[in-house]
N, C-alpha and C positions, 0 to 999 in steps of 0.2 A: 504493500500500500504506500502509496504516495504521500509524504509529510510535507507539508508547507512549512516556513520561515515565520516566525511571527511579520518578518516584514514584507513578506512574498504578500501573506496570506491579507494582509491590510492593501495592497496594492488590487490583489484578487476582491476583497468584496467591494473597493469603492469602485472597479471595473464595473463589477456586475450590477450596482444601484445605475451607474451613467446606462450598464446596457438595456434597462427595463425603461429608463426615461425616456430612449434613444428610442425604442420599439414601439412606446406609446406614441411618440411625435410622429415618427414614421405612419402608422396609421392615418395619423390625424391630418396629415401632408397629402396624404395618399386620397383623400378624399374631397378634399378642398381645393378648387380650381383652381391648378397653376395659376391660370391671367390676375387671381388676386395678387400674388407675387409680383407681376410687372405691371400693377396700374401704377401711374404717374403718381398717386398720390401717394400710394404705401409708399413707393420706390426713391418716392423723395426723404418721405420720414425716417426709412430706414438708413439709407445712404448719411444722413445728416447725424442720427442716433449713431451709426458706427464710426465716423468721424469724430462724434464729441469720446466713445468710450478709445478710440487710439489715442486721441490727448489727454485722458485720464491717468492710460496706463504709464507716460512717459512721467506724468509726473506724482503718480500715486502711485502706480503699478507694483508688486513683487516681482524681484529679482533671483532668478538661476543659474547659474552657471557662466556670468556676465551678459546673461540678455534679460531685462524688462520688461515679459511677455503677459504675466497675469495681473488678473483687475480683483477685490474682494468687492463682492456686494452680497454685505448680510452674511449668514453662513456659508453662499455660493462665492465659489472661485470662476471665476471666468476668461477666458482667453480670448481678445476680440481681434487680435489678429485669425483663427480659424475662421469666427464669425463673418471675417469680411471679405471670406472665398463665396460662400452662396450672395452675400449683398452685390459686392461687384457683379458676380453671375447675373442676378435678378437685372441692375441697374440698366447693363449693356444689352441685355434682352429685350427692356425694356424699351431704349434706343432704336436697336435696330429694326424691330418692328417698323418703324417708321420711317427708317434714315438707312436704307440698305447699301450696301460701299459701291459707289458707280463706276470709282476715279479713287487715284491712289490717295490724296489728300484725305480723302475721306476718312482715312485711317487713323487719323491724327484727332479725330471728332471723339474716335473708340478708347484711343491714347491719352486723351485728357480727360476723360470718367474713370480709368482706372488710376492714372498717376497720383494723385493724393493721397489714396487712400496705399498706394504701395511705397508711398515715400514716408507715410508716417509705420507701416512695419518695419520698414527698412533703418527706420533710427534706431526701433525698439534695442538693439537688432535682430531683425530674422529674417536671413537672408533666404533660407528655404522658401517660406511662403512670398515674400519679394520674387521669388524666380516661379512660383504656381500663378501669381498675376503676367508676367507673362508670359507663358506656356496658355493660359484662357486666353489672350488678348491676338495673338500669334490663331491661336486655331478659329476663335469667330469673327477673324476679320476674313480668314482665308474663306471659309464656311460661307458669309456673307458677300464674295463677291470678290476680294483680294486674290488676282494674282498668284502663283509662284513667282513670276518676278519679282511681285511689290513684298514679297513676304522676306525673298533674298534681299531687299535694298533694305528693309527693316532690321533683319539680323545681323547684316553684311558690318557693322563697327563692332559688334561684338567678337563675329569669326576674326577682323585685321584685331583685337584687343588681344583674343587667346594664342595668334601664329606670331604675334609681335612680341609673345612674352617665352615662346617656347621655340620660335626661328623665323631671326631678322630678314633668312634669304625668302623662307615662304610665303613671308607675310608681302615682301614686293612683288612676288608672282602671282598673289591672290588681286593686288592691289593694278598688275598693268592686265588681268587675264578679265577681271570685273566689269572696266567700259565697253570691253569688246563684248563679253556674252549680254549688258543689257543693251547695247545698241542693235543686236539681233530680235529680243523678246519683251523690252521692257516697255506696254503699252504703243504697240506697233501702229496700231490704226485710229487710233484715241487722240495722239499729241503731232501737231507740225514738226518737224527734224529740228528748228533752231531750238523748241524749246523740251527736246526730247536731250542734244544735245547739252543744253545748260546745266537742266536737272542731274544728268551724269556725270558733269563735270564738278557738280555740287558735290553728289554721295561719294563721288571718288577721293575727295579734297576733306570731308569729311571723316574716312575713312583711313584717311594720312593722319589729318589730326587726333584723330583717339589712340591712334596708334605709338605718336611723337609724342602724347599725355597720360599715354601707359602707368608711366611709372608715378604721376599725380594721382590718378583715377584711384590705381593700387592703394595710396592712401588710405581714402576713403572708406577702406573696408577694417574691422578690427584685426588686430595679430593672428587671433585663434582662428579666425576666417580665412585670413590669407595660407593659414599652412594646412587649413583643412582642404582647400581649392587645389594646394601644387604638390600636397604629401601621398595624392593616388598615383601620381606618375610613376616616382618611385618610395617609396613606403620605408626602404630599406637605408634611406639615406639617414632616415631619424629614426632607429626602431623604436625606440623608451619615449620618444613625443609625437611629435606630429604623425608620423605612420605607425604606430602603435595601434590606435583604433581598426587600422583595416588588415594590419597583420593576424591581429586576436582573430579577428571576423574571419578570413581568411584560412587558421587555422582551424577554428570552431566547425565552419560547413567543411573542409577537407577532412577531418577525425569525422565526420556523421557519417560519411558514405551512402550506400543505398539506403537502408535500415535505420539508421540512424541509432544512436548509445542506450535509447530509451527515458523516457518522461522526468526529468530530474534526476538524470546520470550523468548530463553533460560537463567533461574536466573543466572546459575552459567557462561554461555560463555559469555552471555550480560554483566554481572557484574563484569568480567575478571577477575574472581576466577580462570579459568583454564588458568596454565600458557603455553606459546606457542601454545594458542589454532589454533591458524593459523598455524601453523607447524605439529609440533612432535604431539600435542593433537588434530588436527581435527577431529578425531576419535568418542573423547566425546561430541565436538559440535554437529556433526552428531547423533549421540545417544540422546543427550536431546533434540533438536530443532525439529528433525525430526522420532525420535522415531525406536525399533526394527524392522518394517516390512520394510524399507529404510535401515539399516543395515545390516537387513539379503539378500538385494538385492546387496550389493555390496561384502559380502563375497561370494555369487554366482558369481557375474561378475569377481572378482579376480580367482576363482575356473574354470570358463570357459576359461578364458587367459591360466590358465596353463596348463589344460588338452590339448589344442589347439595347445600349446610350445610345451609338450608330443607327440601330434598327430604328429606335422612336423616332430620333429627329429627324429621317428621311420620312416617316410615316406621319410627322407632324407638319407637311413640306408648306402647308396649307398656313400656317400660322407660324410665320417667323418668329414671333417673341416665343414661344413651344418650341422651335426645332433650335434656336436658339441657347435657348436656357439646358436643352437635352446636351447639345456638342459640347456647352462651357462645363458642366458636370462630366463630361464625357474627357475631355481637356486636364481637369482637376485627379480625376482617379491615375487615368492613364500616369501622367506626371510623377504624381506619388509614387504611385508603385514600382512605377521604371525607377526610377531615381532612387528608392529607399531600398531595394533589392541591388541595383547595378552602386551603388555605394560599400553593401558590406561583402559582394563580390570583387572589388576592388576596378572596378571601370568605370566608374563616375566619381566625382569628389566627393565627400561629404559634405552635404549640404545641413542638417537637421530637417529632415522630410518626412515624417511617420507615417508609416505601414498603415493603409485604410485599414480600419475594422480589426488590427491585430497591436499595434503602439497603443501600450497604455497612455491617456490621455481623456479625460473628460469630455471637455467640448469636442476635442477632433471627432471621438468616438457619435458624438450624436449628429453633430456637424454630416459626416458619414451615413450615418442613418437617414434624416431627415433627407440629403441628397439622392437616395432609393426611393423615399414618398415622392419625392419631387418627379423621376424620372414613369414612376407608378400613375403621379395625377396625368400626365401628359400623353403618356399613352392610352389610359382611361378616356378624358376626353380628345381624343384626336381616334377615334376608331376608324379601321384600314376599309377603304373603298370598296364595294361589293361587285363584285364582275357581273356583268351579263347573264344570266344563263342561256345554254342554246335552246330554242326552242323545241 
């Protein structure tokens, strides 16, 4: 039989109070017309509400780990950086109902509803959920009408940010190869050549500057940030710090094997080798305790949530602010899971991104759930067009 920790076992039941909350909500989501979610008027209160509790938390907030992420109110703790992945969702859904992207500029309409509310996470700091704003922002503008062109000239300073920091030669072959592929695709039939020309010569010039500002930008981010970004390249350059985290991990899912060690056997998560293994690294617990074939069942189950997100918001096509709010949920999982798995795999940086449905965490965990009512109401009211019969 299985013994819990006194402190496992206190992490285990305030899980399970969030997960019965989490389940109620979901019902309750699940039944309730999305479009309440993106009428103007909610959409304004809440966006406004989530704004004033980001200013709360920077100067009221508790502090973790050196980030400022939680709010108390009352006997509830609250995290309103999770809170203001469905808000932004709602917000831009709300939007694009009406204002679908015709022309690249447009994008910049989608860019300034989500940028306040990512600038005020991103002081907190939590650069995780800063990067799930845009990963949403990135797939519903594409969704809505954007491009692959317009979506590379969007990304395009951050790909010259990452080959400027890790090869000065590749970063100028990205930088002379760029005007040549958009002067082939970028809004061919939309713009006259001079000022198809300009614009390119803008993002190119742009594109030099963030590059040549590298090392300012670098700044801006905290220490533990910066070595959590450049320690997955190689890991082994710092084993006792900065690569330390993704070594355990690392070792953790490698000792699991097929089988895995069994349910509270695991050397390295029992032995609290892996740090945050309740959080950010549940991934590796899951890996060594319970082995590959449990693993590959839950990158399946993340894999059916989205194609499912995909399903509704083609079958929502009728109602943009529905197929809308469907991809941006759809956006959000995807994100997570890639990134919170390809992190304690050691191919993506650690970013702090927890595991849908499996990081302990409170609001994420309901945030999560309520995101399944949501994706429930929409398919509920958007039911699939009845064919013909032959006669």
């Amino acid at each position: 039989m299985l013994h819990l920790s006194q402190h496992t076992q206190g992490y285990f039941d305030k899980q399970l109070e969030f997960m019965w909350a989490g389940l109620v909500l979901l019902l309750v989501v699940s039944r309730v017309p999305y479009t309440f979610w993106t009428n103007k008027y909610m959409v304004s209160i809440m966006y406004v509400i989530n704004l004033v509790l980001l200013v709360a938390v920077m100067i009221k907030g508790h502090s973790a780990q050196g980030a400022q992420r939680w709010l108390a109110l009352g006997p509830i703790t609250l995290q309103p950086s999770e809170l203001a992945k469905l808000v932004v969702i709602f917000s831009l859904s709300a939007w694009l109902k009406n204002h679908p992207v015709r022309g690249f500029f447009d994008v910049f309409k989608i860019l300034a509803i989500m940028l306040l509310p990512a600038i005020l996470v991103f002081k907190q700091p939590d650069l995780g959920t800063s990067l799930t704003f845009g990963a949403v922002f990135l797939g519903l503008s594409y969704w809505s009408g954007a491009t692959l062109a317009d979506i590379l000239v969007l990304i395009s300073p951050l790909i010259s940010l990452i080959l400027n920091a890790l090869d000065k030669q590749w970063w100028m072959y990205f930088i002379c190869g760029l005007p040549i592929v958009l002067v082939f695709v970028w809004r061919v039939f939309d713009w006259k050549w001079f000022v198809r020309i300009l614009l390119i010569a803008a993002v190119v010039a742009a594109n030099y500057g963030v590059g040549v500002a590298r090392p300012h930008l670098w700044g801006l981010l905290k220490e533990y940030q910066q070595k959590r970004l450049t320690s997955f390249v190689n890991p082994y350059d710092d084993p006792r710090g900065s690569g330390y985290h993704i070594l355990q991990s690392l070792i953790a899912i490698g000792s699991g094997g097929v089988n895995g060690a069994g349910l509270g056997h695991g050397n390295q998560s029992q032995g609290a080798f892996i740090p945050e293994r309740h959080t950010d690294f549940i991934f590796a617990v899951i890996g060594e305790e319970l082995g590959f074939r449990i693993c590959a069942m839950i990158v399946l189950a993340y894999s059916v949530i989205c194609a499912r997100a995909l399903f509704i918001a083609k079958q929502a096509w009728r109602d943009p602010a529905g197929s809308s709010m469907a991809i941006g949920l759809l956006c959000m999982f995807l994100f997570h899971a890639f990134i919170n798995m390809g992190m304690t795999t050691g191919i993506m940086p650690v970013a702090g991104v927890p595991l849908p449905f499996l990081s302990y965490g409170g609001t994420a965990l309901i945030v999560d759930m309520v995101a399944i009512g949501l994706l429930m109401s929409i398919y509920a009211y958007n039911p699939k067009e009845e064919k013909d019969a032959w006669d």
